[in-house]
C-alpha positions as CSV (number, residue, x, y, z in Angstrom):
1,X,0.0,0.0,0.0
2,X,3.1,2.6,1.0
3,X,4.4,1.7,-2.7
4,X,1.4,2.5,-4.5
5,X,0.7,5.5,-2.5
6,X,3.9,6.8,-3.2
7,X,4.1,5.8,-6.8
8,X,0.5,7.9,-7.3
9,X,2.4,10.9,-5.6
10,X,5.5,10.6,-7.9
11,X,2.6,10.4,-11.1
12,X,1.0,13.8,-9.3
13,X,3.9,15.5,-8.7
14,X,4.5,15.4,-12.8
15,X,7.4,12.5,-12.4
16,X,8.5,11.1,-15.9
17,X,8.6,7.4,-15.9
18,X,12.2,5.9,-16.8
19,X,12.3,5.1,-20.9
20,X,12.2,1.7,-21.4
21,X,15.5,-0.2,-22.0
22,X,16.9,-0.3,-25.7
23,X,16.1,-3.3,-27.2
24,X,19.1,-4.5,-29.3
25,X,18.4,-6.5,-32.5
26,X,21.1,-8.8,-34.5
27,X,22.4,-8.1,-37.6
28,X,24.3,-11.0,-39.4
29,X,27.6,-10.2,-40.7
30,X,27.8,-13.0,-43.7
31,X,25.7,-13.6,-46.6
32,X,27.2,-17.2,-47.2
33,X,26.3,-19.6,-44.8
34,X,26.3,-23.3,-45.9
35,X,24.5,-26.4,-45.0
36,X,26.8,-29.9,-44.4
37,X,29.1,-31.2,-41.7
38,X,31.8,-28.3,-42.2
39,X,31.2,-25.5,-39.7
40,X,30.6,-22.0,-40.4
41,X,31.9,-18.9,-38.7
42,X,28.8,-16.9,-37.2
43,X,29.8,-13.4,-37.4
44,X,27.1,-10.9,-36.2
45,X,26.5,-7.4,-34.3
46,X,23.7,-6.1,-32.1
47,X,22.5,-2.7,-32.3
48,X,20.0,-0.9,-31.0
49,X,17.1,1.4,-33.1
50,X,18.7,4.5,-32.9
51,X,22.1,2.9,-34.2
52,X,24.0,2.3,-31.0
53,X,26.0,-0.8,-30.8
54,X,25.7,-3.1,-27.6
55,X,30.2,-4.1,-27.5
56,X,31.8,-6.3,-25.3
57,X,28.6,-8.0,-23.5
58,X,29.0,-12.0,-22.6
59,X,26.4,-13.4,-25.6
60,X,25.1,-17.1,-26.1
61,X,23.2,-17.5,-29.4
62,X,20.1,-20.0,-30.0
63,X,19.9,-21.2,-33.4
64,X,16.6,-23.1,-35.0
65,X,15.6,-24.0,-38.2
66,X,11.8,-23.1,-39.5
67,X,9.4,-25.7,-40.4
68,X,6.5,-23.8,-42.0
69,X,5.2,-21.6,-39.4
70,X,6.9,-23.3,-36.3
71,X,10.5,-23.6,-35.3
72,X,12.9,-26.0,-34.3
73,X,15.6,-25.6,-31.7
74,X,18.4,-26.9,-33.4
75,X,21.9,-25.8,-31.2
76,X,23.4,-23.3,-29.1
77,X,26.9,-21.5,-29.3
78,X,28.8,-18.9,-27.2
79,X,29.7,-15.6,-28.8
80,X,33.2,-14.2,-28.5
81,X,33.5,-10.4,-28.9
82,X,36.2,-9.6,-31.6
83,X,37.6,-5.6,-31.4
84,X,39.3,-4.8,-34.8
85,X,41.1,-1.8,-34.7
86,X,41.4,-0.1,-38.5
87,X,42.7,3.4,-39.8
88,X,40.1,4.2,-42.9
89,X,40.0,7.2,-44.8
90,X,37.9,10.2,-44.4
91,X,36.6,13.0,-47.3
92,X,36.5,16.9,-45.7
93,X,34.7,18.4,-46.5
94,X,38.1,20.9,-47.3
95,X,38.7,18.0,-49.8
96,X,41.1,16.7,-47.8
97,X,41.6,13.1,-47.0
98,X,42.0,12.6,-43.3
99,X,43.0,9.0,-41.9
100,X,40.9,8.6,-38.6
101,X,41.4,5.7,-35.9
102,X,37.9,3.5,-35.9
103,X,37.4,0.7,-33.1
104,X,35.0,-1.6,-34.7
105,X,34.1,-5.1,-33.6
106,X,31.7,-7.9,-34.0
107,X,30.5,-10.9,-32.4
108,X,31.2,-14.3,-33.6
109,X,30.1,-17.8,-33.0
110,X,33.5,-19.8,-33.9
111,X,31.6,-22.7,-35.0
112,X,28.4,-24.0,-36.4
113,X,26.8,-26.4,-38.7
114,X,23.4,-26.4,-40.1
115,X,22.2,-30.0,-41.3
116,X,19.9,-28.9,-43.9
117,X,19.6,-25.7,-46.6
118,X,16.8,-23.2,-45.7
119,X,15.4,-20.3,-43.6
120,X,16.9,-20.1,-40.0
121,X,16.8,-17.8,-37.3
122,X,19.3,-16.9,-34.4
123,X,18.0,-15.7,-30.9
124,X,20.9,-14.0,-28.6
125,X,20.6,-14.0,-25.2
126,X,22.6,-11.4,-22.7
127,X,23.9,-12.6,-20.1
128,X,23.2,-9.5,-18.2
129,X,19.5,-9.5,-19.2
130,X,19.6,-6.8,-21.6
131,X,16.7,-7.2,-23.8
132,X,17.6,-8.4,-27.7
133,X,15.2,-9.5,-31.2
134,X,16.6,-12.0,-32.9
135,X,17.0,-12.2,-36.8
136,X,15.8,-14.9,-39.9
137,X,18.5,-16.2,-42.1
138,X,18.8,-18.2,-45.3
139,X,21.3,-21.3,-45.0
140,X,22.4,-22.0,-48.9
141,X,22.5,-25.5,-50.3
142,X,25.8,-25.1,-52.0
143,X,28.8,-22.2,-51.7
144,X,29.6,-19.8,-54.0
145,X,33.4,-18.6,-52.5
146,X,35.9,-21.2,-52.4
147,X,35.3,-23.8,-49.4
148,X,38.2,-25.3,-46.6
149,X,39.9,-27.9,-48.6
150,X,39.2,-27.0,-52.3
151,X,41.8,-25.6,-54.6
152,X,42.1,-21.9,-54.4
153,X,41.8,-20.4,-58.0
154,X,45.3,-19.8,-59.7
155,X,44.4,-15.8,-59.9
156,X,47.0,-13.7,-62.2
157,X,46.0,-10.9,-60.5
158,X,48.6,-7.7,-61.2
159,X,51.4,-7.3,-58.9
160,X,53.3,-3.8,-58.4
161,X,55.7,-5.2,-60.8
162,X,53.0,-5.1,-63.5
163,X,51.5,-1.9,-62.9
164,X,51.5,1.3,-60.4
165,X,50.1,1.0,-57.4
166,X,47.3,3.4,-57.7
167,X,46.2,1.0,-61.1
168,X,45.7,-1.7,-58.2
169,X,44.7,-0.9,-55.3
170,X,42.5,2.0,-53.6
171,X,44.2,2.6,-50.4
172,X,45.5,6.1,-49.3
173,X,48.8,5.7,-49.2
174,X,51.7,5.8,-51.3
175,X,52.7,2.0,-51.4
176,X,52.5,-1.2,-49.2
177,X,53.8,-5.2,-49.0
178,X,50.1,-6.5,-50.3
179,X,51.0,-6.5,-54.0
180,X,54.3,-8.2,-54.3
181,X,53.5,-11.5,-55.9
182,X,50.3,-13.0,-57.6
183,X,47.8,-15.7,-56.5
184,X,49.3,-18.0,-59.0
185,X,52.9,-17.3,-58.2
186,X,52.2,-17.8,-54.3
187,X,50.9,-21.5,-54.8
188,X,53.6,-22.1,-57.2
189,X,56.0,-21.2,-54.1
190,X,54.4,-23.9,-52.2
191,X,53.8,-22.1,-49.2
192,X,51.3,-20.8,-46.8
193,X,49.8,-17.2,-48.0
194,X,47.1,-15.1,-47.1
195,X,44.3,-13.7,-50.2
196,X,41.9,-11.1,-49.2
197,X,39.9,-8.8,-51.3
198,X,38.6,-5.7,-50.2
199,X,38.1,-1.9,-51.6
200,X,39.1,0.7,-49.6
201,X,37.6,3.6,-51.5
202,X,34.6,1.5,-53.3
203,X,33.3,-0.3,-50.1
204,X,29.8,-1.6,-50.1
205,X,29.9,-3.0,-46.3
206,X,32.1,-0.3,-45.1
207,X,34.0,-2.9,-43.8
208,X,36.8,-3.0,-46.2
209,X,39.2,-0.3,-44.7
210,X,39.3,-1.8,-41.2
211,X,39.9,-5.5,-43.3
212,X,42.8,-4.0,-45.7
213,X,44.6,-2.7,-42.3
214,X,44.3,-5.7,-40.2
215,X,45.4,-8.1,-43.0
216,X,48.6,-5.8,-43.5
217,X,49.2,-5.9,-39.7
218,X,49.0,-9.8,-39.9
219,X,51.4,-9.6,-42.5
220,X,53.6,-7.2,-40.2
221,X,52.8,-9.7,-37.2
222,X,54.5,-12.3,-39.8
223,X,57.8,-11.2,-39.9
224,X,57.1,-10.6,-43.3
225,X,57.8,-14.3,-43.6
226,X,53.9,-15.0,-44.9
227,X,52.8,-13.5,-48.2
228,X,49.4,-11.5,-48.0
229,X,48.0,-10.4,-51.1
230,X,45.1,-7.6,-51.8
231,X,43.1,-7.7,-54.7
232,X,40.4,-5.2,-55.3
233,X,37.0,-7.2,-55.9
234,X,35.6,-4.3,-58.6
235,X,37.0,-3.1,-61.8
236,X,38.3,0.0,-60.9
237,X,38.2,1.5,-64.6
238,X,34.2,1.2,-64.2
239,X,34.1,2.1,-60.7
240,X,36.6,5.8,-61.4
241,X,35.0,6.9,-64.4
242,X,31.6,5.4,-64.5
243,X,30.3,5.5,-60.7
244,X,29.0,1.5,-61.4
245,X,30.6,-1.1,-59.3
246,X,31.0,-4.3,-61.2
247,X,32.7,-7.3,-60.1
248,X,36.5,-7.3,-61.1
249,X,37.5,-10.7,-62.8
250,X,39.5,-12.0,-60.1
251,X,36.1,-11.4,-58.1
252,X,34.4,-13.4,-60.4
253,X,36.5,-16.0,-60.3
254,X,36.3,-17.0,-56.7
255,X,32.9,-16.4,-56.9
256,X,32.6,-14.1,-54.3
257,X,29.1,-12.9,-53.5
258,X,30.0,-9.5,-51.0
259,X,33.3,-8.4,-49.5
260,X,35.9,-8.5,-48.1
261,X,36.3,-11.9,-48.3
262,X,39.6,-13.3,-46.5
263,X,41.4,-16.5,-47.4
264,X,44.2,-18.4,-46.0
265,X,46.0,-21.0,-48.5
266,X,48.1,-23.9,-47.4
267,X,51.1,-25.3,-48.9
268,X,49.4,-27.6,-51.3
269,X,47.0,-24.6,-52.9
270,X,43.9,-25.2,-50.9
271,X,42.0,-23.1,-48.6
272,X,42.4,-24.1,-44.8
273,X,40.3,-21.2,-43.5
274,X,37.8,-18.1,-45.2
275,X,36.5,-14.9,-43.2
276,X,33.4,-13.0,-45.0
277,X,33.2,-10.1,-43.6
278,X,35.0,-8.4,-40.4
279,X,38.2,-10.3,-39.7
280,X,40.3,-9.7,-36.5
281,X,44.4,-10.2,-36.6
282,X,44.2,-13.0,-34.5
283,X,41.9,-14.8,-36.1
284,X,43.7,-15.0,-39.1
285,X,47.2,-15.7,-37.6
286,X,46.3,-18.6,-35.9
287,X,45.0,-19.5,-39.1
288,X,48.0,-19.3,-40.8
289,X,50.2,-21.1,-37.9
290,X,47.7,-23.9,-38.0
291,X,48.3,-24.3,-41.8
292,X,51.7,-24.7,-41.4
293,X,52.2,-27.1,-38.8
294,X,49.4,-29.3,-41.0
């Protein structure tokens, strides 16, 4: 009786009630996910109507699979929170390019298979109670990007020896250690190197810069010693002069349906590991080590 007496002299006396808590909903981070035995990586972030990301948070996500108008619990997988750091280039509006430091970051879900091809849907639980919708999904029969243990494609893709740099890439810088050897000439070496494809300045995810400067710190974390190779996915003739983004030939023919798309190629010319989307350093290096060793 006190509490509703003084909850009724709060109302009189013009109190505002609290606004309810944000409610965060998921938004998936890859457009290929495949049914099989092979796992995929579940890459997603959760964010809030007004645009606010929910970082850092302990997450747990449900996955089912729809039958008709019901649902299926199928498995559940803990979420680790991956920061990326990335330095991406910013138009003035003095016309100047400015390089700015953005923290971005995403969730993932290291591993998890989906038995059959379909519609899906992920439900992600806080473990703080912070209130979340969950999102429907479309689990593809067959992929379209190279898969772990097929043969990458032997891509001639121009090298700095071939052509100046701004001809083959769209970073903002002068020059860098992503362009010294081709696809083709890396799996004719018969070692372990790293393929991504991303566009800087023609990004469609907005993901790309962060990508381009985490693969070239992998590459630093390296020694050097592990060859990581940029390739622009859209033909940058079409994209400078015509404003249309069309898929580059070496996009084409990996069959890549977004980027960036990361690779890592073993010894032998096969994939051993592919990132769609937001990649973090580590990630990939312990990628790369586990190639080697075999």
């Amino acid at each position: 009786m006190v509490g509703l007496a003084l909850a009724a002299l709060l109302a009189g006396c013009g109190a505002e009630p609290e606004p309810p808590a944000p409610v965060y909903s998921g938004i998936l981070g890859a457009a290929e996910l495949v049914a099989g035995p092979d796992p995929n990586r579940f890459p997603f972030a959760l964010a809030d109507k007004d645009g606010a990301f929910l970082k850092g948070a302990e997450v747990s996500v449900r996955f089912f699979e729809f039958e008709g108008e019901d649902s299926r619990f199928h498995a559940e997988g803990q979420a680790v929170w991956r920061q990326v750091e990335g330095v991406t280039p910013h138009l003035h509006d003095d016309g100047e390019l400015h390089l700015h430091l953005d923290y971005t970051g995403l969730y993932v879900v290291d591993e998890v298979t989906f038995p059959t091809p379909g519609f899906w849907g992920a439900e992600f639980l806080v473990a703080d109670g912070t209130r979340t919708e969950g999102t429907a999904f479309q689990v593809l029969a067959e992929a379209r990007a190279p898969t772990v243990g097929q043969p990458a494609p032997r891509t001639e893709n121009l090298t700095i020896h071939d052509a100046p740099f701004s001809e083959i890439s769209t970073r903002p810088v002068e020059g860098d250690a992503l362009h010294n050897v081709s696809v083709a000439q890396a799996i004719d070496a018969g070692e372990t190197f790293v393929v991504f494809f991303a566009s800087p300045r023609f990004c469609v995810s907005a993901l790309c810069g962060p990508v381009t400067d985490t693969l070239e710190r992998v590459q630093q974390e390296l020694g050097g010693a592990v060859e990581v190779i940029h390739i622009e996915p859209w033909d940058l003739d079409a994209a400078r002069n015509e404003g249309r983004l069309t898929p580059s030939a070496e996009m084409l023919e990996w069959g890549l349906p977004s980027e960036p798309w990361t690779f890592v190629v073993d010894d032998s010319g096969r994939v051993s590991a592919r990132y769609e989307g937001l990649v973090t350093a580590e990630e990939v290096v312990e990628a790369v080590r586990a190639a080697q060793r075999g």
